[in-house]
C-alpha positions in Angstrom: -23.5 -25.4 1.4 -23.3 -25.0 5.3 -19.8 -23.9 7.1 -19.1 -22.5 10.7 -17.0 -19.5 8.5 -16.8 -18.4 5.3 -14.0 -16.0 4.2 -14.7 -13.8 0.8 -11.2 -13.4 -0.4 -8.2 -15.9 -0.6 -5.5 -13.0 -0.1 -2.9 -12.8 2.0 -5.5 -11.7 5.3 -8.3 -14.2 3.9 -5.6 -16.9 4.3 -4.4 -15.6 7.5 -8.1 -15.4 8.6 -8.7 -18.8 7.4 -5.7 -20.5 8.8 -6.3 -19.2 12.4 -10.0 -19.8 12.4 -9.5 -23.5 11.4 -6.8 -24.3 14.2 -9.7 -23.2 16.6 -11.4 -26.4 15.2 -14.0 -24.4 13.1 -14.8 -25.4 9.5 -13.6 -22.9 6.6 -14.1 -21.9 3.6 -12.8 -19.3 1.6 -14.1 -18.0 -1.9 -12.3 -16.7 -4.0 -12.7 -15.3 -7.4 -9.4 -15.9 -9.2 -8.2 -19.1 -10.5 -6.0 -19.7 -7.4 -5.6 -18.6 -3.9 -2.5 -15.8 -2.9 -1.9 -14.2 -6.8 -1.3 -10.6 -5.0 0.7 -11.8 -3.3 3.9 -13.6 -5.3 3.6 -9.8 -6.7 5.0 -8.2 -3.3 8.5 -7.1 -3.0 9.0 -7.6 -6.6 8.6 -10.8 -6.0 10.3 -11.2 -2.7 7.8 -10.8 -0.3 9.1 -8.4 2.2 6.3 -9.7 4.6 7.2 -7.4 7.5 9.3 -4.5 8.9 11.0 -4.9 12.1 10.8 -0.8 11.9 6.7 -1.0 13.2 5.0 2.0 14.0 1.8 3.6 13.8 3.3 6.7 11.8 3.8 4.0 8.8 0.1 4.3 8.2 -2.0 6.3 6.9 -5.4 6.1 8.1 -8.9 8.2 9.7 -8.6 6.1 13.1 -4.3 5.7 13.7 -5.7 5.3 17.4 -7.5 2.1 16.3 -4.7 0.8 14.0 -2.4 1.4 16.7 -4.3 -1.1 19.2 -4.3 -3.6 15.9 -0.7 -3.7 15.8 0.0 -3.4 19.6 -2.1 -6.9 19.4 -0.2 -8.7 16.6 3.0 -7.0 15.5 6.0 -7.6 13.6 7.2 -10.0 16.2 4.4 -12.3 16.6 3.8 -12.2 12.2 7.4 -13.4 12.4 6.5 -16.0 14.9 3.5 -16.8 12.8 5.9 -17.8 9.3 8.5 -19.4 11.5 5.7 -21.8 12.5 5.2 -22.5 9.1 8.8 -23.2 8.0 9.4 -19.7 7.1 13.1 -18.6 7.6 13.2 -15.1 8.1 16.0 -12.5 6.4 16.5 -8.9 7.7 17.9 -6.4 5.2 17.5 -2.5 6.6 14.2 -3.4 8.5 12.8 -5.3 5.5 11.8 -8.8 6.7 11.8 -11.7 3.9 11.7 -15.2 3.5 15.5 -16.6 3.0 14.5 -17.8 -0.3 13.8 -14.3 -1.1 10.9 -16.0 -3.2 7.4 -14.9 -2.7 6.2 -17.8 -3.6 7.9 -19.5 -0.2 5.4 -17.4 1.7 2.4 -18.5 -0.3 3.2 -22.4 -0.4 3.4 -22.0 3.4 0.3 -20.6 3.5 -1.2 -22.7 1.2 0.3 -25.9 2.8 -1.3 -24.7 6.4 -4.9 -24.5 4.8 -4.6 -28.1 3.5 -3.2 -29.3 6.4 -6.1 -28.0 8.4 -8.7 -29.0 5.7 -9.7 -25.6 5.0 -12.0 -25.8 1.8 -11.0 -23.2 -1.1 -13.6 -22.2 -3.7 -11.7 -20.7 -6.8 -13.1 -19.1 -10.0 -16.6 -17.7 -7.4 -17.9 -14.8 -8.0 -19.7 -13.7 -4.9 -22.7 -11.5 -5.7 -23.9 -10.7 -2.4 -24.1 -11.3 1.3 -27.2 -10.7 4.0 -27.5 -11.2 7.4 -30.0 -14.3 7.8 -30.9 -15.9 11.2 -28.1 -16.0 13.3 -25.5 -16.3 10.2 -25.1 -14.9 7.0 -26.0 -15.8 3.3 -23.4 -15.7 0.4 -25.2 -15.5 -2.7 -22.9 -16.1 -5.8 -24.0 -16.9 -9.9 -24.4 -21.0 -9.1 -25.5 -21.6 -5.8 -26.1 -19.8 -2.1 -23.7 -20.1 1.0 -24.4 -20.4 4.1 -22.2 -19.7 7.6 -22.5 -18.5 11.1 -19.1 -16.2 10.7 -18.5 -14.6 7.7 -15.0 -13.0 7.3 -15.0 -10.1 4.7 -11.0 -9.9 2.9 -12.0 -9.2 -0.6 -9.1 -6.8 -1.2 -9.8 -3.1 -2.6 -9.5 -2.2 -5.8 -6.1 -1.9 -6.8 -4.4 -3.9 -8.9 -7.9 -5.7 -10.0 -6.1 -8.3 -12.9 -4.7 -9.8 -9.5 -8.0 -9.8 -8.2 -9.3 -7.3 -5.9 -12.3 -5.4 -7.9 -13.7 -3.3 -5.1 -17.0 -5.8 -4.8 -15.9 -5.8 -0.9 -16.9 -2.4 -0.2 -20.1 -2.9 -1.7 -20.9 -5.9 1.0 -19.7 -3.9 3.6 -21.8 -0.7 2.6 -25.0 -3.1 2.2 -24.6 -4.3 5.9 -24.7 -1.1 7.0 -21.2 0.4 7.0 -19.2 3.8 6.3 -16.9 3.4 3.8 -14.1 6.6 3.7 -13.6 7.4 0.3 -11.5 5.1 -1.7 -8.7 6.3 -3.5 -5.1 4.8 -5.4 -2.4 4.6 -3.4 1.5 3.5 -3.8 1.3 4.1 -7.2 2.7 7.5 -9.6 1.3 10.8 -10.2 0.9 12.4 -13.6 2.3 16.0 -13.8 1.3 18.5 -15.6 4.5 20.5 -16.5 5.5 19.3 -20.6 9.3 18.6 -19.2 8.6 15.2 -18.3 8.1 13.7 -21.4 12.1 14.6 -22.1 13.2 13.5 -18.7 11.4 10.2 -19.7 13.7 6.8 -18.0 16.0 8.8 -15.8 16.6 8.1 -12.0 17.9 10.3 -9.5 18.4 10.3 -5.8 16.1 13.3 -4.1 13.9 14.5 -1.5 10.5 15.0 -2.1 7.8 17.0 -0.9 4.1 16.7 -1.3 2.9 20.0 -1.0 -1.0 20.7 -1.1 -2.5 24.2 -1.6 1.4 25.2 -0.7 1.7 23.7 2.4 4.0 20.9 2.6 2.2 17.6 4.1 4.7 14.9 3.9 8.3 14.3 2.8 10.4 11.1 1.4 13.8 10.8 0.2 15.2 8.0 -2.5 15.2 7.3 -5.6 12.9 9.2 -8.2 12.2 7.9 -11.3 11.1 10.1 -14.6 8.3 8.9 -17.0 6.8 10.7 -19.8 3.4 10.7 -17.3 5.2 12.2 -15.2 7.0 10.9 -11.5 7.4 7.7 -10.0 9.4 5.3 -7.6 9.1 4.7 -3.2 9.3 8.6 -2.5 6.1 9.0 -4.6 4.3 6.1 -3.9 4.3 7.1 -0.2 2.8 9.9 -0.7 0.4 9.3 -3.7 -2.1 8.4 -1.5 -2.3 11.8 0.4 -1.9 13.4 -2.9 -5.4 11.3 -4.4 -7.1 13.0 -1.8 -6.3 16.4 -2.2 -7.1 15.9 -5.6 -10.3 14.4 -4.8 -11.1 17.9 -2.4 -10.4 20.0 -5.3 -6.8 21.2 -3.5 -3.8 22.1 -5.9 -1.1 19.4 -5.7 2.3 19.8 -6.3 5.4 17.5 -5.2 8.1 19.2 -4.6 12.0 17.4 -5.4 15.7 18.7 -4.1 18.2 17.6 -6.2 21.0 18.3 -3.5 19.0 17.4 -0.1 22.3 17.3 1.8 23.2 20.9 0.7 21.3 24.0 1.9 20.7 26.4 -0.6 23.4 29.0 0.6 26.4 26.0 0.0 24.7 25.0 -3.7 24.8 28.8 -4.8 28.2 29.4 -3.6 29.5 26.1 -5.1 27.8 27.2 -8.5 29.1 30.5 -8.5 32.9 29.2 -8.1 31.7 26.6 -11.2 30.9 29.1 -13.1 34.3 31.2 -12.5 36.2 27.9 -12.9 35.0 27.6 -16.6 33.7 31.0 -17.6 34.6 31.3 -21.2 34.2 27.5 -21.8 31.1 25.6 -23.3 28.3 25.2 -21.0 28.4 21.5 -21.1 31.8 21.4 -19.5 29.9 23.8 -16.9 26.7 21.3 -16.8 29.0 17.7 -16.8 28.4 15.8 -13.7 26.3 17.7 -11.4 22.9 16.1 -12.4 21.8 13.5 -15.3 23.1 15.3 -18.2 19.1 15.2 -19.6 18.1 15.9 -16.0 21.0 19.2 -15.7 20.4 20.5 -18.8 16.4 20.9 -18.6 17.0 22.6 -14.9 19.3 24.7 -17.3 16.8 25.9 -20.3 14.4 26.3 -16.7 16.4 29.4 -16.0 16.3 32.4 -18.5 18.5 35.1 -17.0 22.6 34.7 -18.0 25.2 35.5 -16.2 28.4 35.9 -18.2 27.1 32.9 -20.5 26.1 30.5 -17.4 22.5 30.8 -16.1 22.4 33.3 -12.5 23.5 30.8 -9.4 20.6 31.5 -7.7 18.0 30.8 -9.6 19.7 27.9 -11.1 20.0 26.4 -7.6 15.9 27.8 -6.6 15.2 24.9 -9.5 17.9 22.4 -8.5 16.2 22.6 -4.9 12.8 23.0 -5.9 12.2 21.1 -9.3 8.3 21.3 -9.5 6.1 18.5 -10.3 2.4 19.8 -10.6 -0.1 16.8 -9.9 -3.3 16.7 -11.7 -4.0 12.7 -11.5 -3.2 9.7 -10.2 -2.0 6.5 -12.5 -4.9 5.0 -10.9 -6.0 1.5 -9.9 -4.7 -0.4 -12.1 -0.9 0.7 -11.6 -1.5 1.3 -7.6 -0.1 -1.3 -5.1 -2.9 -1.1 -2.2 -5.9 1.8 -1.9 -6.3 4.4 0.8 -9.7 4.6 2.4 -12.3 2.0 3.5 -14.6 0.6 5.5 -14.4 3.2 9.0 -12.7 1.7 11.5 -15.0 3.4 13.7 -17.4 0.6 13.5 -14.8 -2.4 13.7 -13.8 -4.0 17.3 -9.7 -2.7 17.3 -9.4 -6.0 19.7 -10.7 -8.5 17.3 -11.8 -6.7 13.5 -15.2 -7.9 14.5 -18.2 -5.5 13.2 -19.7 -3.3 16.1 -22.8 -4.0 13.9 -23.2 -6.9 12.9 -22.0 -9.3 15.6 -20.8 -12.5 13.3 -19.5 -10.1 10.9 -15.0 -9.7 10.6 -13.9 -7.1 8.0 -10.0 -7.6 7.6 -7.1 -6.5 5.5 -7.2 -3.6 2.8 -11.1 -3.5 3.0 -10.3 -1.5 6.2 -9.6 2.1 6.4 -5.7 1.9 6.9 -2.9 1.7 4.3 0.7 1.4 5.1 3.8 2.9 3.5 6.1 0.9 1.1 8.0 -1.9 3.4 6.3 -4.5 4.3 3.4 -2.6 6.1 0.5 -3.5 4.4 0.9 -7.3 4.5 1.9 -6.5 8.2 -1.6 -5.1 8.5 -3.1 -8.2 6.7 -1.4 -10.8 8.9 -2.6 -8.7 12.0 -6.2 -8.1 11.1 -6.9 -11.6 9.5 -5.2 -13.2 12.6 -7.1 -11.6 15.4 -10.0 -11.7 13.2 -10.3 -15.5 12.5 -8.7 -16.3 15.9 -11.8 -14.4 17.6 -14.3 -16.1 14.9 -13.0 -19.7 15.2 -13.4 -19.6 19.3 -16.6 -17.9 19.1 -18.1 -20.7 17.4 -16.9 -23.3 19.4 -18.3 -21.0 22.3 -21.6 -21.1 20.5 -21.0 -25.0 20.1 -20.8 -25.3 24.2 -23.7 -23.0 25.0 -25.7 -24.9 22.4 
């Protein structure tokens, strides 16, 4: 089977891709290996599809080549991706820099997506399993387990390999690697980390506002404040997941890991110690629950309690008791891995893929787009921000060059 552009992947930057190659008049088709087009994606945003952050910067990714990320998003930002939806009947909500569809439904985004492709008679190919590709001629092959593809433009959106029962299984790297590309090592990201210390197991369910440090070989890296959450594993919720990536690597380079958490981040340590002391005098002779009753989670207060030996007068000394309240210690020693991680970290290098159009700077014909690429975005919106943007410029650029081939031909 013969089409000007094939895109592997019907994601949310396969259907971008797809979309914005068609209305260039090419013929697409996408493959994809799930039952339907766009799962991932009713799973953003809890279901809400924040789609885009009106808060875009470069600093909100993580990546080997920010430069070349940078010149992505100056191309197509948050502005035009809003444009983009509000062409397709999207009505766009703000909420704190969180940009969703008014529906709050994630599903809203996908119909509109899906309702483009039809209208623009964009084939999709569930339920494929893609096997391989090869350059051939002047095109590309797609070989899969029933029958062999054939296209002058081949857009590569497979995904990575997070959250693979939605689809992505990593296959994408693999393509990528066997036309001759660097891939940076691959690793979970915007996911938990398991810690190491036996506490968590009783802190198990319990949320608390903190900041949070990520601290490798005991310098500190990166810092996030919000809500943490408490599993038996060991730490979850947005602070961790934007760091988690950051932290897979050092694991992966043999570095010690340890996040950091502050209890009081609005209190410096000096103003915490004082305040305890007075506590301590207020109910010195009393229980030590009256002493420990609304300062933390009563689980949370009391482990930072049995965490500090020395007594003072029947209370534990105020300044060690506010070292751990500031400094609760979370030693990493894994990831929760693929299957619980929202997008991966690492790639194909960017190095090798035109900033101005995500086409392959070795294999002309060739578009690598989306999370295949060696940039991953904090929680917010950013990572479908950089699947818009790379799967627009991408199939805009592979839709017109075929026509241009068309008129020299």
């Amino acid at each position: 089977m013969k089409s000007d552009i094939i895109v592997i992947g019907g994601g949310a930057s396969g259907m971008a891709a797809a979309i914005c190659a068609a209305r260039q008049g090419a013929s697409v088709l996408i493959l994809e290996r799930m039952p339907k087009v766009g799962k991932k994606l009713l799973a953003t945003g809890n279901g809400k599809c924040n789609f885009t952050n009106r808060y875009m910067n470069v600093k909100c990714y993580h990546s080997r080549r920010p430069e070349r990320v940078k010149a992505v998003l100056d191309t197509f930002g948050q502005a035009a991706a809003e444009a983009f939806f509000s062409e397709l009947g999207i009505l766009a909500k703000e909420k704190g820099g969180y940009v969703y569809p008014n529906s709050m439904q994630a599903a809203s985004v996908l119909d509109a997506l899906r309702f483009e492709l039809e209208h623009l008679h964009v084939i999709s190919r569930t339920n494929v399993e893609v096997q391989g590709v090869r350059a051939k001629g002047k095109g590309f092959q797609i070989v899969t387990e029933e029958e062999v593809f054939h296209c002058r433009r081949l857009i590569l959106a497979c995904g990575g390999r997070a959250s693979q029962k939605l689809g992505s299984n990593g296959s994408g790297y693999g393509f990528a690697s066997s036309l001759g590309h660097s891939i940076v090592p691959v690793v979970p990201a915007l996911t938990g980390l398991k810690a190491g210390e036996r506490v968590y197991k009783a802190l198990a369910g319990i949320r608390t506002e903190a900041s949070l440090r990520l601290m490798i070989d005991g310098k500190t890296v990166d810092a996030h404040r919000g809500e943490i959450q408490f599993a038996d594993y060991g730490i979850s919720g947005i602070p961790v997941f934007q760091v988690s990536g950051q932290a897979a690597y050092g694991l992966l380079e043999g570095h010690q890991v340890q996040c950091m958490m502050d209890f009081f981040p609005d209190w410096s340590s000096e103003t915490l110690i004082r305040f305890l002391k007075e506590r301590m005098n207020r109910f010195q002779g009393r229980p030590g629950e009256v002493f420990e009753t609304g300062l933390l989670n009563r689980k949370l207060m009391h482990e930072c309690m049995k965490l500090v030996k020395a007594r003072e007068n029947g209370f534990p000394g105020a300044e060690k008791l506010a070292e751990i309240m500031k400094h609760f210690p979370a030693t990493i020693v894994e990831s929760r891995g693929y299957d619980f991680a929202q997008v991966c970290a690492g790639g194909v290098d960017l190095k090798e893929i035109s900033p101005a159009d995500c086409e392959s700077l070795l294999h002309p014909g060739l578009y690598i787009v989306g999370e295949l690429l060696d940039a991953d975005g904090i929680c917010g919106g950013y990572n479908l921000q950089w699947a818009w943007s790379t799967g627009y410029l991408a199939g805009t650029a592979a839709g017109k060059e075929c026509h241009a081939s068309y008129r020299t031909n």
